[in-house]
Phi, psi and omega in degrees: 000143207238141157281122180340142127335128162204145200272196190213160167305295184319138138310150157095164179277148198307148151286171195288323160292333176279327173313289182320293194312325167274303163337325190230033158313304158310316195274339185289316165282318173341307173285289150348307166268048196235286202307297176346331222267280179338306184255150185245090162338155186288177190274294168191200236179116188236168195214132172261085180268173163219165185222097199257027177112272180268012178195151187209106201205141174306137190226019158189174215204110171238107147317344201234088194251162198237010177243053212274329180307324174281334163272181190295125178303302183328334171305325187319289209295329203279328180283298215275008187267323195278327164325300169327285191293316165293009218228291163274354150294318212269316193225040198316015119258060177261152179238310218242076173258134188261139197253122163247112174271168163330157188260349191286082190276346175303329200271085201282340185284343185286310167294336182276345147337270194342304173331296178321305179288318176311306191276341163299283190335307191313293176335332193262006172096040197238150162293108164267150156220149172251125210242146175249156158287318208287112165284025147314307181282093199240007155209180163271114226243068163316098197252159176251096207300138167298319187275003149100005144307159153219144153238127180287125148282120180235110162332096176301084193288202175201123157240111201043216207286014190231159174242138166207231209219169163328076165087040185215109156227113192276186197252315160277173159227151170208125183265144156227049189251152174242032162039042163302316200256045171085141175307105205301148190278335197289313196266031191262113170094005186274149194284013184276185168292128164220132186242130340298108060108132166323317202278324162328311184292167169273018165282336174265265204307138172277136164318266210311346167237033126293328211275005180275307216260354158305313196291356184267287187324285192308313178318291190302308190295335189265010184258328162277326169270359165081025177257157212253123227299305183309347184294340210243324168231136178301120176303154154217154185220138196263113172276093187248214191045008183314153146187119203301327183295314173287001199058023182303090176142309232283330178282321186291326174290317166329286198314311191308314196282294181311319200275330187289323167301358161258235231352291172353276178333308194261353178282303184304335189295283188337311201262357196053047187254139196247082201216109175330156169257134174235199171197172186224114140288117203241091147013141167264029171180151174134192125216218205031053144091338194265159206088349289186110133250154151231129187229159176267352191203158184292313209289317184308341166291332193290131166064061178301144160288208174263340166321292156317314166305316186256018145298286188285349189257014166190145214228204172315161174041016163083047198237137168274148191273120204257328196228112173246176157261148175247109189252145169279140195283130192231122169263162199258157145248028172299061206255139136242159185040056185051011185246140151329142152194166205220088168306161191230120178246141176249144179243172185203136205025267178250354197238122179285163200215351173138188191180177171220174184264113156288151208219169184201115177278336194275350184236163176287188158314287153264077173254095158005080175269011155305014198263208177248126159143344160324169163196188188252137158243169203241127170266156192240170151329120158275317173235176163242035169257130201238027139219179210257118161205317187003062147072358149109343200285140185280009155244023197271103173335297183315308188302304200269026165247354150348284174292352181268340202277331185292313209295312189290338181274317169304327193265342177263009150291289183316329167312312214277341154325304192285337174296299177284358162248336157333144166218138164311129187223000000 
């Protein structure tokens, strides 16, 4: 399976990095089943890109992605197929997989997800059930779906080393919980297949050490294709000892920020880009968005107000931020209907499988657009051709979503880095 044809927001003729990325298309899956034979992909993946143009770099990397409901029904065959072959890497005789979502059941658009992953698995020959964490649940619990779906909720149980549901012990487990508020004791030691591996969740996992094992990734791939490493990645600096509420921290997270912004500065010199350097201060472990600033300067730290503090000092499930990543801020010229907007690609074992644009009419360029008032649009079919040429013309939607697919697959290595170096702790 080749990544899809799709159209994109963007406009204008390809840049000079997607040109290479196309130019070196042989050699790039040539490499990519090189790395595959050697690494065993996450089960799957979703990648946050932004594309400014003069860089085109992951600025997040989710093990657990939740937005199976946002993509293009067109897409479907393309998830159950790759399910199958990822499915049978993992287990060639699993039948029976059990789905653990998130405990947040208010979040109805978030279940329909689930739905969504649920109706891929089946497709793919697997028997589901979805089992809950939430000691809300506590029988089996039929909820009613915005699109007018339902999904049953079942209570998880455990019996000696295996976990299912009332009178289901499936052969897999597969989470779509990403374990912010720590790792449940119920699924610790059990002998089924558990996809994605404990350590996977953010009760373990760091930002800064995908984005250590991205910086691995990338040396080699811009060294085969002969670009210079930074068009593709974002600096980051790990910051700990923090505390917002106390102001704990705050000169030191300055000084990290004020030093990154040089770097910026002189790398845009270099590159003649006539463009401000911003950064994004992040949580080191998270999502939904929370946790989050972007700033321009050291000074913006200093002395947050209590909004600001208590933005940045707890992020899900109530857990305080202790530890950030300091990223450089890569801006999109991405738009649709005038909103900013910024792809997101999924993958589901080594094969993309489609995506959507998050799109923000209310934030900027260099923004956060994960935030509330966002929304989705489903990137679609551009062709029904499943490798990239049209003819070589350099505004052809397949050819420049090529790169996001290459760019999305290098953040889903460095996952799978992190996966094989990773330990539960």
């Amino acid at each position: 399976m080749s990544v899809p044809h799709l159209t994109t927001a963007l406009t204008g003729p390809l840049l000079e990095l997607e040109r290479k990325i196309l130019a070196a298309q042989p050699e790039i899956e040539h490499w990519f089943r090189n790395q595959w034979q050697e690494h065993t992909p996450p089960f799957y993946g979703s990648v946050d890109l932004r594309n400014a143009g003069y860089k085109l770099a992951p600025v997040d990397m989710n093990l657990f992605p939740g937005g199976f409901n946002n993509l293009n029904p067109d897409f479907h065959p393309l998830a159950v197929q790759a399910a199958m072959m990822a499915l049978e890497g993992y287990c060639p005789d699993a039948r029976r997989i059990l789905l653990i979502p998130e405990n947040h059941t208010r979040n109805l658009f978030y279940l329909q997800n689930v739905a969504a992953l649920a109706k891929i698995l089946r497709q793919a020959g697997m028997v589901v059930r979805v089992g809950s964490l939430n000691p809300e649940i506590t029988a089996a619990t039929e909820l009613e779906l915005p699109d007018g779906g339902k999904l049953l909720l079942e209570p998880v149980v455990r019996e000696g080393n295996r976990v299912g549901v009332a009178g289901f012990s499936p052969c897999v487990v597969l989470l779509n919980n990403d374990l912010s508020a720590g790792i449940p004791d119920i699924l610790q030691g059990i002998e089924q297949t558990l996809l994605p591996p404990l350590h996977a969740g953010w009760a373990v996992r760091r930002k800064t050490t995908h984005f250590a094992a991205y910086d691995r990734v990338v040396a080699e791939f811009a060294e085969l294709i002969g670009i210079d490493p930074w068009v593709i990645n974002p600096y980051f600096e790990h910051v700990d000892g923090l505390d917002f509420h106390a102001r704990e921290g705050e000169e030191k997270l300055a000084a990290t920020v004020d030093a990154m912004i040089d770097k910026i500065r002189a790398k845009y010199a270099e590159h003649g880009i006539d463009q401000a350097p911003f950064v994004i201060v992040k949580a080191n472990a998270g999502t939904y968005g929370m946790g989050i600033m972007s700033v321009k300067s050291g000074a913006e730290l200093v002395g947050l107000n209590r909004k600001q503090r208590n933005k940045m000092s707890v992020i899900k499930e109530g857990v305080t931020v202790h530890d950030v990543i300091v990223q450089e801020g890569v801006p999109t010229f991405e738009t649709i209907d005038e909103g900013v907007a910024e792809p997101v690609v999924y993958m589901l074992d080594r094969f993309v499988i489609g995506g959507f644009y998050r799109v923000h009419t209310g934030r900027g360029i260099d923004e956060n657009l994960n935030a509330p008032g966002m929304h989705f649009e489903p990137l679609a079919f551009a062709t029904s051709l499943s490798t990239p040429d049209c003819d070589g013309s350099p505004d052809c939607e397949a050819n420049r979503f090529y790169a996001y697919g290459v760019v999305a697959r290098l953040a889903l290595l460095a996952g799978s880095l992190e996966l094989e170096e990773g330990e539960v702790v």
